[in-house]
C-alpha positions as CSV (number, residue, x, y, z in Angstrom):
1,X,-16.6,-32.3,22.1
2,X,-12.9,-31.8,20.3
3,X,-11.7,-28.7,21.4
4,X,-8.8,-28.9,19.2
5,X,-7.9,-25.7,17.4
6,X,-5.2,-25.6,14.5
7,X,-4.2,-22.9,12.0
8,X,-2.1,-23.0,9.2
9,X,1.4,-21.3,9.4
10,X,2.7,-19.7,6.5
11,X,6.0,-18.3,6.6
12,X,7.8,-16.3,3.9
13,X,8.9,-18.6,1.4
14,X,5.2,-20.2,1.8
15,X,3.6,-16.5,0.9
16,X,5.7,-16.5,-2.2
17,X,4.7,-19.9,-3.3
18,X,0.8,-19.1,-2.8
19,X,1.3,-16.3,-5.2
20,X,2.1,-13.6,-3.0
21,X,4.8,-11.8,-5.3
22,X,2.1,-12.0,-8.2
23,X,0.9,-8.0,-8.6
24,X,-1.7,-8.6,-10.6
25,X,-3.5,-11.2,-8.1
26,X,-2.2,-8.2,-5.5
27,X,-4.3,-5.2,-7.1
28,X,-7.3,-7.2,-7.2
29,X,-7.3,-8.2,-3.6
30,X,-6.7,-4.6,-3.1
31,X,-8.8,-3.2,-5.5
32,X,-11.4,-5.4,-3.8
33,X,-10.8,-3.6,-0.3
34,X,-11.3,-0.4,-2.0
35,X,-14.2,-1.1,-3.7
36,X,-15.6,-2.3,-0.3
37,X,-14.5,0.7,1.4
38,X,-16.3,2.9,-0.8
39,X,-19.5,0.6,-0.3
40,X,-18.9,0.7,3.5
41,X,-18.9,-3.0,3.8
42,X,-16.0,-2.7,6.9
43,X,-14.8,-1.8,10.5
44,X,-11.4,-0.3,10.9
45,X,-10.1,1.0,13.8
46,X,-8.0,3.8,14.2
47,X,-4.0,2.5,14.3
48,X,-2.6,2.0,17.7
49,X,1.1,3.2,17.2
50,X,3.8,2.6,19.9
51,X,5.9,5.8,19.4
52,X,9.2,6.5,21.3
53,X,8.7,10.4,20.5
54,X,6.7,12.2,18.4
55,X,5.5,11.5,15.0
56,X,8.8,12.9,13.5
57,X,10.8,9.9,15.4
58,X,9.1,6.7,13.8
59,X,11.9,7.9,10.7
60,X,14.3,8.0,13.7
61,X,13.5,5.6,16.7
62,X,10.9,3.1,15.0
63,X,7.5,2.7,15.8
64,X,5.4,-0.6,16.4
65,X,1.6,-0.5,14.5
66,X,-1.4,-2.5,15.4
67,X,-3.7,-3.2,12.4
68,X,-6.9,-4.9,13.1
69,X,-10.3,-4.7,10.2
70,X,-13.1,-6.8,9.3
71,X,-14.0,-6.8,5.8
72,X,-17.3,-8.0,4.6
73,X,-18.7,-8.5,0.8
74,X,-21.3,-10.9,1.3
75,X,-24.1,-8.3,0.2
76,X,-21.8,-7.7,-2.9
77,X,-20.5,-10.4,-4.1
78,X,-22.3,-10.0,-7.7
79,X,-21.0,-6.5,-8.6
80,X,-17.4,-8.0,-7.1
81,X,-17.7,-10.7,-9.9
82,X,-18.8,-8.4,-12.5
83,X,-15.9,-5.7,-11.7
84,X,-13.6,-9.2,-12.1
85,X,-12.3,-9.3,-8.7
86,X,-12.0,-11.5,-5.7
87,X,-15.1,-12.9,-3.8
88,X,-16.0,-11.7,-0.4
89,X,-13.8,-11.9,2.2
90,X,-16.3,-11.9,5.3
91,X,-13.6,-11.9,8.1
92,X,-11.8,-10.0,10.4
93,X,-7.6,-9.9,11.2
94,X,-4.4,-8.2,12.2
95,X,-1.3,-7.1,11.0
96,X,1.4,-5.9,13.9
97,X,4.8,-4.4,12.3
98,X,7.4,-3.1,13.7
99,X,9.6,-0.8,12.1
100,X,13.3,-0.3,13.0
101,X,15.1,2.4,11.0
102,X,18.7,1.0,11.9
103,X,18.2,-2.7,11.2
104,X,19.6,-2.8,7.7
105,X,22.8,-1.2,8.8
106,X,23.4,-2.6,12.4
107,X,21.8,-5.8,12.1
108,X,21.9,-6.7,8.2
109,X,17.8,-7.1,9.2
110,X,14.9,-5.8,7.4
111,X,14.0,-2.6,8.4
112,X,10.4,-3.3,9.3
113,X,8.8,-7.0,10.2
114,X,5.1,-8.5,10.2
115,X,2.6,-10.6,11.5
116,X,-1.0,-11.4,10.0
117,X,-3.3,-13.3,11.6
118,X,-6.8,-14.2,10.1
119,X,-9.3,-15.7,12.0
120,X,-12.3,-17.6,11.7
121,X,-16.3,-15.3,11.2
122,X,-17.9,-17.7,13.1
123,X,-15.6,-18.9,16.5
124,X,-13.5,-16.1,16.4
125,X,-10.6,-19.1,16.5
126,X,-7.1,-18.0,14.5
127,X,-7.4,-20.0,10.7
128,X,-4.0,-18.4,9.8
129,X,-1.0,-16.8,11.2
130,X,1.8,-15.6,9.0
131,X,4.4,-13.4,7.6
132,X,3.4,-10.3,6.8
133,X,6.6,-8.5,5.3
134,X,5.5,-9.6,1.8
135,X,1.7,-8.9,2.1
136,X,2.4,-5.3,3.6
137,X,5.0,-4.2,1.2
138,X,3.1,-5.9,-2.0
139,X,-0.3,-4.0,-0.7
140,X,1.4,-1.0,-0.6
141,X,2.4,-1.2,-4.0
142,X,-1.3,-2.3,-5.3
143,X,-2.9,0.4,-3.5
144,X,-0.4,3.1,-5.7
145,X,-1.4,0.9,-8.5
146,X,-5.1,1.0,-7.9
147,X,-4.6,4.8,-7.9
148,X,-2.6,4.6,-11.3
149,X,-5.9,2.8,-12.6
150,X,-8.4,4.9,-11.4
151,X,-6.5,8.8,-11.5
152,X,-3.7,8.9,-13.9
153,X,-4.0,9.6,-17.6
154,X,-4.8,6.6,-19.8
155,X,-2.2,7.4,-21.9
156,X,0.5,7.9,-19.0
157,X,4.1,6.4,-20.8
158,X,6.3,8.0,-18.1
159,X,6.7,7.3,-14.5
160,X,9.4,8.8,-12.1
161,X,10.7,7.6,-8.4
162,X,12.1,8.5,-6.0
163,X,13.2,5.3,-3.6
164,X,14.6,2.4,-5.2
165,X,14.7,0.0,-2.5
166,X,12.1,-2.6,-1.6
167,X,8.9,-0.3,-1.9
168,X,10.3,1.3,-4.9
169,X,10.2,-1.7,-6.8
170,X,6.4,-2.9,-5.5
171,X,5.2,0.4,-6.9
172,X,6.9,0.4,-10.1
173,X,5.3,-3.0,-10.7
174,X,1.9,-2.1,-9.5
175,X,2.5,1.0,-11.7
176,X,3.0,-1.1,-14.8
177,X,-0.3,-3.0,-13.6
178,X,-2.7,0.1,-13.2
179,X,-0.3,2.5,-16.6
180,X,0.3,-0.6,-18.8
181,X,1.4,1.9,-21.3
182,X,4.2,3.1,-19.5
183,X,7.4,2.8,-21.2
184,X,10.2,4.7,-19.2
185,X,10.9,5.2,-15.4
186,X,13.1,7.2,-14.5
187,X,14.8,6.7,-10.9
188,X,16.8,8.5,-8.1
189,X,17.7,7.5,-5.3
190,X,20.4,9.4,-2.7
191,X,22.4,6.1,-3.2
192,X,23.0,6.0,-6.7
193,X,24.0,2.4,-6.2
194,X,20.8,1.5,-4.9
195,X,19.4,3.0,-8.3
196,X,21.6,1.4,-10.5
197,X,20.8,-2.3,-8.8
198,X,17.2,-1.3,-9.2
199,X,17.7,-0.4,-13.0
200,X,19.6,-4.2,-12.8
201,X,16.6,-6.1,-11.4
202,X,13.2,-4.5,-12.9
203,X,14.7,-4.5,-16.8
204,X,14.6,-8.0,-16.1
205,X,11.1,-8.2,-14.5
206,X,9.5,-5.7,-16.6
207,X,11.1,-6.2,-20.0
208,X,9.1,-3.9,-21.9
209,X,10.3,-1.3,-20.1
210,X,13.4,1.2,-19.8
211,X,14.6,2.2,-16.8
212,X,17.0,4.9,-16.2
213,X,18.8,6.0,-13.3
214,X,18.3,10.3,-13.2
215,X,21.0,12.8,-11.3
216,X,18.2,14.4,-8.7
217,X,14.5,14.2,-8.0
218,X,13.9,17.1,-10.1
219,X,14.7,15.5,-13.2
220,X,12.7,12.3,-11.8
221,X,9.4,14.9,-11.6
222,X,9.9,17.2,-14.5
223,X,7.7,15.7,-17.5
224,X,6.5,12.7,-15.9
225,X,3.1,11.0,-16.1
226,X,3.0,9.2,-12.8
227,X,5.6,9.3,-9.9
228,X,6.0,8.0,-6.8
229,X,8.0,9.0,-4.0
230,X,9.0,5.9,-1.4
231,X,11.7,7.5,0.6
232,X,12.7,7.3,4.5
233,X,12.9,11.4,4.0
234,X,13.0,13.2,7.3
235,X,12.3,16.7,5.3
236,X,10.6,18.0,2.1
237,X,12.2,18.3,-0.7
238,X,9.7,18.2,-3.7
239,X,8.5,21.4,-5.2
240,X,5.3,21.7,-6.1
241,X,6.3,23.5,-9.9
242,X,7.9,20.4,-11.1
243,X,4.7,18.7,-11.6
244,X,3.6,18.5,-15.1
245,X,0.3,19.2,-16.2
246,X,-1.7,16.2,-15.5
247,X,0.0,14.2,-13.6
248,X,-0.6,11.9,-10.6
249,X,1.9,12.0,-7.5
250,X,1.8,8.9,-5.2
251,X,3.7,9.8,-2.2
252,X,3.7,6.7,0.5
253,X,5.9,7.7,3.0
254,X,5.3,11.0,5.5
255,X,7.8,13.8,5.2
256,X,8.9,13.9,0.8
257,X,6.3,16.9,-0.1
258,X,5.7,19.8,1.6
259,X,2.0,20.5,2.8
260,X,2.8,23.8,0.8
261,X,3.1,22.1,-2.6
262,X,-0.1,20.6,-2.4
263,X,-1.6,24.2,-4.0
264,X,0.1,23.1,-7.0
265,X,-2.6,20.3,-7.1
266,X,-6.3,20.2,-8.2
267,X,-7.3,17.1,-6.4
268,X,-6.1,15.1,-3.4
269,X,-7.1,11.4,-3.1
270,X,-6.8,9.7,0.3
271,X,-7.6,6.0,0.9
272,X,-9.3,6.6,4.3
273,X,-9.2,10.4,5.7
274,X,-10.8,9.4,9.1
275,X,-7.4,7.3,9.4
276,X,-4.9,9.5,7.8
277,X,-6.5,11.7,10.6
278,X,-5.7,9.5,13.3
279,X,-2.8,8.9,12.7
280,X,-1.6,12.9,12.4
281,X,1.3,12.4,10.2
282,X,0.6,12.7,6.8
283,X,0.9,15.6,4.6
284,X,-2.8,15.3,3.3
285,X,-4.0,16.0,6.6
286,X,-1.1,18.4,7.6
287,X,-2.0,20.3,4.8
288,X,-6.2,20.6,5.9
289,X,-5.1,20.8,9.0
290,X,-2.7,24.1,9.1
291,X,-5.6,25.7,6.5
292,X,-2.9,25.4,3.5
293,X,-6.2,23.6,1.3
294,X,-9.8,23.1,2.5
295,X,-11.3,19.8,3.6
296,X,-13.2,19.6,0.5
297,X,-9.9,19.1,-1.5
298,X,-9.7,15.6,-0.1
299,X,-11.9,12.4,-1.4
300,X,-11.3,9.0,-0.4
301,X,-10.1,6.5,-3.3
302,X,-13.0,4.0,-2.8
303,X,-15.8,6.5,-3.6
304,X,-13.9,7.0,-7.2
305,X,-13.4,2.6,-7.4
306,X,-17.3,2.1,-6.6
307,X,-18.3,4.7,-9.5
308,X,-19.5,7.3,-6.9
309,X,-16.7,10.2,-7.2
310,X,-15.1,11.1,-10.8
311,X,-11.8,12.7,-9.4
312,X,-10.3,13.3,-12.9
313,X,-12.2,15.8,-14.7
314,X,-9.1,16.9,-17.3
315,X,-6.2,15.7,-18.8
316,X,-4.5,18.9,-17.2
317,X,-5.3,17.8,-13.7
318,X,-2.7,17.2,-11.5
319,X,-3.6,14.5,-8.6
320,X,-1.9,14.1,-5.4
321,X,-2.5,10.2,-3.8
322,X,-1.6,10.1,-0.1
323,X,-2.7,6.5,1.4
324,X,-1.7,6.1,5.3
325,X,-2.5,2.3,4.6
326,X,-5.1,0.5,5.8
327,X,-5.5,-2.9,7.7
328,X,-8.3,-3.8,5.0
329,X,-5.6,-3.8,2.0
330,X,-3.9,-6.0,4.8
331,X,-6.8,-8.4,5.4
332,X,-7.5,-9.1,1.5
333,X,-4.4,-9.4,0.7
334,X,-3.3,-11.8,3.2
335,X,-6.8,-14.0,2.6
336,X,-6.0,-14.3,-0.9
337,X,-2.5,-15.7,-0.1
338,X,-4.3,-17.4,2.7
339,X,-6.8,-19.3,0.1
340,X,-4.0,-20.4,-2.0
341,X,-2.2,-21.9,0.7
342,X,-5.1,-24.0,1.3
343,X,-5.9,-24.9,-1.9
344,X,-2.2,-25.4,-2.6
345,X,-1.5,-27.5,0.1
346,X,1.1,-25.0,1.2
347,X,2.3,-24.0,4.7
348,X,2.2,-25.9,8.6
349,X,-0.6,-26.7,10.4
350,X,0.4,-26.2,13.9
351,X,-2.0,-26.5,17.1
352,X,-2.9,-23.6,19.2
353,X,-4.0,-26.0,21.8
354,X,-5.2,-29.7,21.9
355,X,-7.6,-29.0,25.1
356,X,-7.5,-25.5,26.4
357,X,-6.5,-25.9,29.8
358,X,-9.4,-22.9,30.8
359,X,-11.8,-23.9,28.5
């Protein structure tokens, strides 16, 4: 019997070339672990998070996370086809990123780093390891843009941001994706540099729109459609009265709004709460937790994809999106970039072993 195991090693450059910087392939892998979620067709574990402190320090010190899911789709692979997204994915896999505030500045490194592995349903043997930098920040994005879909306006022309570094810009094009009628963003960032080299880059990836660097994240809020706030903010800034009536607020980082603002709000969309729970960090569930709105305030995203939930009642409501991210977004994501690969031809195939010495 050949005990041989291989996988297929895709690094960076070979994520790109499979299509990994394409949003629109992005939001339906992620749109696909949504709709999955809300069917229930999944196992994910609650995030094991190395912490050198307290939650308030993985802005500070870093933190290590541990991602590991199974998502399914067999039993729906019909109603995937008929919403137009991907097949099943019938797997399990892991993403493990670290995060290191001062790498940018003491190491001209990436702030955070990842790993994806996928393996095989039926040995349990690894099909793919690769980077999972791109995957995680793209996912990110596509989940914001999923929301965008599903909860914002129809009609939403104006989007505000707060962040214009590497997650700004996956949400402004996953914004585009889910608001294609969205004509203006309007950006701040404490570096105004960093804004203006964002205004730079996305008027040539999104032509169609303007983009405008504003003087405070007040003026980013006041009389937007859609915003999102991607910031490494160690306090809250953002009051709840700049939100305009009806709009959707997708804040993916921890500490931007104040649990407090979230009275201004008439609906609070979560992708998983079980795991923005667990993980204790998030306003969402600061806010349940310390009494400041009820439980019943809070619906997960996938319930709304699957039909189940209408979250959006009025034009006038205003809808706060707080995903911790999950491992599934992960896993579809990475498959899809994963069945490229293959059918592309892209990528390593290195050996894990040619005879396992305890086999």
């Amino acid at each position: 019997m050949n005990k041989k195991v291989e996988f297929l090693y895709l690094q960076q450059e070979d994520c790109v070339k499979a299509g990994g910087y394409d949003m629109e392939g992005t939001m339906k892998a992620t749109e696909r672990s949504f709709f999955l979620h809300g069917k229930g067709d999944y196992i994910l574990p609650h995030k094991p998070v190395i912490r050198w402190g307290g939650p308030e320090t993985e802005e500070t010190t870093g933190r290590i996370m541990s991602m590991p899911s199974f998502l399914g789709g067999l039993e729906y692979e019909e109603e995937l086809k008929e919403k137009g997204l991907l097949g099943p994915v019938n797997t399990s896999g892991i993403k493990w990123i670290p995060s290191k505030p001062h790498n940018p500045q003491k190491y001209g490194l990436p702030r955070a780093n990842a790993i994806i592995i996928i393996v095989d349903p039926e040995t349990l043997m690894p099909v793919s390891v690769m980077d999972g930098a791109l995957v995680s920040a793209m996912r990110t994005g596509a989940a914001s843009g999923v929301a965008v879909k599903y909860l914002a306006n129809p009609k939403s022309e104006v989007m505000g941001l707060i962040g214009g570094s590497v997650q700004g810009i996956t949400q402004t094009h996953a914004f585009k994706c889910g608001a294609p009628n969205l004509k203006l963003c309007k950006v701040y960032d404490l570096n105004k540099e960093t804004s203006e080299k964002f205004c730079e880059r996305m008027k040539k990836e999104i032509p169609d729109m303007e983009f405008r660097v504003v003087e405070s994240a007040e003026e980013a809020f006041r009389d937007s459609d859609v915003i999102s706030t991607a910031t490494m903010a160690k306090k809250p800034y953002v009051d709840g009265s700049w939100y305009k009536k009806g709009a959707l607020h997708c804040e993916i980082s921890f500490w931007d709004t104040p649990a407090e603002a979230l009275t201004y709000v008439d609906k609070v969309v979560v992708d998983d709460f079980d795991a923005v729970s667990g993980h204790g960090v998030d306003v969402s569930y600061r806010a349940v937790k310390d009494g400041v709105i009820p439980r019943e305030k809070v619906t997960d995203l996938g319930k709304t994809v699957i039909g189940e939930i209408q979250v959006r009642e009025s034009e006038d409501d205003i809808i706060f999106f707080n995903p911790i991210g999950l491992g599934i977004h992960d896993l579809s994501e990475a498959h899809r970039v994963y069945t490229n690969a293959k059918k592309m031809g892209i990528g390593k195939t290195l050996p894990l072993w040619e005879n396992p010495i305890l086999g």
